[in-house]
C-alpha positions as CSV (number, residue, x, y, z in Angstrom):
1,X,119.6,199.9,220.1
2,X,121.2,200.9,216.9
3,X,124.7,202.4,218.1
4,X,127.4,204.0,216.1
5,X,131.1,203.4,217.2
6,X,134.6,204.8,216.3
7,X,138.5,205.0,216.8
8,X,141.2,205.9,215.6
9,X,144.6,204.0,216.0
10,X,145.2,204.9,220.0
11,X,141.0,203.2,220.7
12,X,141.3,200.6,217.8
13,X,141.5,197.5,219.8
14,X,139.1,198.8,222.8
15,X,136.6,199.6,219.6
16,X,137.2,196.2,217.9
17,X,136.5,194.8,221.5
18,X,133.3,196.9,222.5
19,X,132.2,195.9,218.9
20,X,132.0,192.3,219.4
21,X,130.4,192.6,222.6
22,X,127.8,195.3,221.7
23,X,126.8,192.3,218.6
24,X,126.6,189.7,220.7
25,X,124.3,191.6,223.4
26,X,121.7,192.1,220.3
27,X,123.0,195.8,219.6
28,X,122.9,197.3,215.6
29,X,125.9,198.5,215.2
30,X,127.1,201.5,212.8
31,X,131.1,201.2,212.2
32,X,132.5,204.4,211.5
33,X,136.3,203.0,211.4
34,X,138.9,202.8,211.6
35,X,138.7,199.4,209.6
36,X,142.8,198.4,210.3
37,X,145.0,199.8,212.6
38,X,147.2,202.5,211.2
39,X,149.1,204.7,213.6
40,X,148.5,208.0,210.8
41,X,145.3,207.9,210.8
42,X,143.5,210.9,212.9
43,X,140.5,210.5,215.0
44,X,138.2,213.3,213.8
45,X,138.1,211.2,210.6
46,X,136.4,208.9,212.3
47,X,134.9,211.0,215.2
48,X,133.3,213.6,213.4
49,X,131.0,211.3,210.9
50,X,130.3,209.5,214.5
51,X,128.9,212.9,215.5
52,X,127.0,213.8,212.5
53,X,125.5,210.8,212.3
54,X,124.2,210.8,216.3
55,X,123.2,214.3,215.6
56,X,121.0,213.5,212.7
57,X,119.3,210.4,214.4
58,X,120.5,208.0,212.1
59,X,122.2,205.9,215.3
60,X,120.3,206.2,218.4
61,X,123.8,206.7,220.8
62,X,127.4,206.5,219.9
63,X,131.0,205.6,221.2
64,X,133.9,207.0,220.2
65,X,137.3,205.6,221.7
66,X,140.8,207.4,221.1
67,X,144.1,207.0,223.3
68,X,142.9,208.9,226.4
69,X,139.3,209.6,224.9
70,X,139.8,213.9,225.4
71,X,140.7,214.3,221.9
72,X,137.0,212.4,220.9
73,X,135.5,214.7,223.3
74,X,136.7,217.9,222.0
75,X,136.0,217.0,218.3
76,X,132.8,215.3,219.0
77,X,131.3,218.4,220.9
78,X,131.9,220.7,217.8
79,X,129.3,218.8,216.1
80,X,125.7,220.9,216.7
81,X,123.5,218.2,218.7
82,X,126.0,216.0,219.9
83,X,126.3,216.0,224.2
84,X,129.5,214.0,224.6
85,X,131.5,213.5,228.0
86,X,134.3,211.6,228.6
87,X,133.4,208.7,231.1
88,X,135.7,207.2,233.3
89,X,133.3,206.0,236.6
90,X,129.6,204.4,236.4
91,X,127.6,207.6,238.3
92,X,128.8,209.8,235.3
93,X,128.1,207.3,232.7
94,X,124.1,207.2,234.1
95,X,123.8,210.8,235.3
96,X,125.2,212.2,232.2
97,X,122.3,210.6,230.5
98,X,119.4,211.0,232.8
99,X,120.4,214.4,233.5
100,X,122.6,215.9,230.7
101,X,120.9,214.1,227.8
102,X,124.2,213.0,227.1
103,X,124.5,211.1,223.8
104,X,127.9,209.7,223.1
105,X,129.9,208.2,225.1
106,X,134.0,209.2,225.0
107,X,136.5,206.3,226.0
108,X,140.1,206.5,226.3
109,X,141.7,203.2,224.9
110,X,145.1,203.6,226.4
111,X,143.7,204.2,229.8
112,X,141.1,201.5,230.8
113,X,140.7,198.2,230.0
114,X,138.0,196.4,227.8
115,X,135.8,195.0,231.0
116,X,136.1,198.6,232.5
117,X,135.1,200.0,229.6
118,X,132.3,197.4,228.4
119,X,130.9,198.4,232.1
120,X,130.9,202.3,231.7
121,X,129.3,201.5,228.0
122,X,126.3,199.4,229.4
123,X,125.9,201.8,231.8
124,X,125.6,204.8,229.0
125,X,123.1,202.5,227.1
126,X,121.3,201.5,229.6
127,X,120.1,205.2,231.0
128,X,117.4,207.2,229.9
129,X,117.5,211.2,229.9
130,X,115.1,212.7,232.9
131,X,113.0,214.9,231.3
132,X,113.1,217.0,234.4
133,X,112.3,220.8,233.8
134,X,115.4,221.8,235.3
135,X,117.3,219.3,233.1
136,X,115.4,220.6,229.7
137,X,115.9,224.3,231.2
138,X,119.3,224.0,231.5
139,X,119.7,222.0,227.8
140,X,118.7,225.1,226.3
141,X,120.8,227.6,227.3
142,X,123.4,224.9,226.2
143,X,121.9,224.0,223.1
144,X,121.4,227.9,222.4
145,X,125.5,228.4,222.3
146,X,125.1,226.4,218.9
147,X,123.0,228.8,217.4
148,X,123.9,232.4,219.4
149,X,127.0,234.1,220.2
150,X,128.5,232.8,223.6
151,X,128.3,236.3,225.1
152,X,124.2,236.0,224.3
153,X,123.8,232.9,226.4
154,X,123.8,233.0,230.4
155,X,124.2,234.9,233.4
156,X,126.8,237.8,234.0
157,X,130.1,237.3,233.0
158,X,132.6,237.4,235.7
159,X,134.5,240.5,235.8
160,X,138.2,240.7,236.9
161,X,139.8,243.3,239.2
C-alpha cells in the first residue's frame, strides 16, 4: 500500500519509527517530514500536504503523528476528503475504517509507545471501508458539510430554553 506519513517535532521519533517498520513490511512510503527534529517547526507544515495528498489519491492512506495526535486531527480534517480520527484502542482503528471510511490515521507521539502504535497502524491498514448503505448514507451528509453551509446539512437543530 502506498502510505503517506508525517510529524512534526512532538511525533518525530514515533514517525521515524513507524517509517522503518512500514518499509520493512513491503509498504511505499510518501515522507512528508519533518526530515530532522527541530522543536520550531509546526505540524500543519507537515500535516496539511499529508492531507492534500490523501485527498487527491496520490497515497492510498496516511499517518500523521504530533505530541498528543489532537492537533493532526484538527488540521487534517480541514482538508476536503480527508476522514481522520485520532486512534488510541484497536476497535476504533478497524471500525473507523470499515464504517467511517476513515483515511488517515492520527497518533500522539508523546502518549503511546512505538509497539502500541505500530499495532493501532496495522490495524488502520489492514481494514477495508463497509460499503454498507447506512455507512455511504451517512458519508454524505458528512461529506456535504464540505461543500454546503453547516446549517444546510442534518436534522433539526437543537433549540435551547
Amino acid at each position: 500500500m502506498r502510505v503517506g506519513i508525517a510529524a512534526d517535532h512532538g511525533g518525530f521519533t514515533l514517525k521515524e519509527d513507524l517509517r522503518g517498520q512500514l518499509a520493512a513490511a513491503g509498504h511505499d512510503i510518501v515522507d512528508f517530514g519533518a526530515r530532522r527534529l527541530d522543536s520550531d517547526d509546526d505540524y500543519p507544515d507537515f500535516v496539511i500536504p499529508l492531507a492534500r495528498a490523501v485527498a487527491a489519491g496520490r497515497v492510498e492512506r496516511g499517518v500523521a503523528v504530533c505530541g498528543s495526535g489532537v492537533g493532526a486531527s484538527v488540521c487534517a480534517n480541514k482538508v476536503p476528503g480527508v476522514r481522520a480520527g485520532l486512534i488510541n484502542d484497536h476497535y476504533s482503528a478497524r471500525q473507523g475504517v470499515e464504517d467511517d471510511h476513515m483515511n488517515l490515521i492520527c497518533l500522539g507521539g508523546r502518549v503511546m509507545g512505538p509497539m502500541v502504535a505500530w499495532d493501532l497502524l496495522q490495524t488502520f491498514l489492514a481494514a477495508d471501508f463497509s460499503q454498507a448503505e447506512r455507512h455511504l448514507r451517512r458519508l454524505g451528509k458528512v461529506a456535504a458539510l464540505e461543500t454546503k453551509a453547516t446549517s444546510e446539512v442534518g436534522g433539526e437543530a437543537a433549540i435551547s430554553a
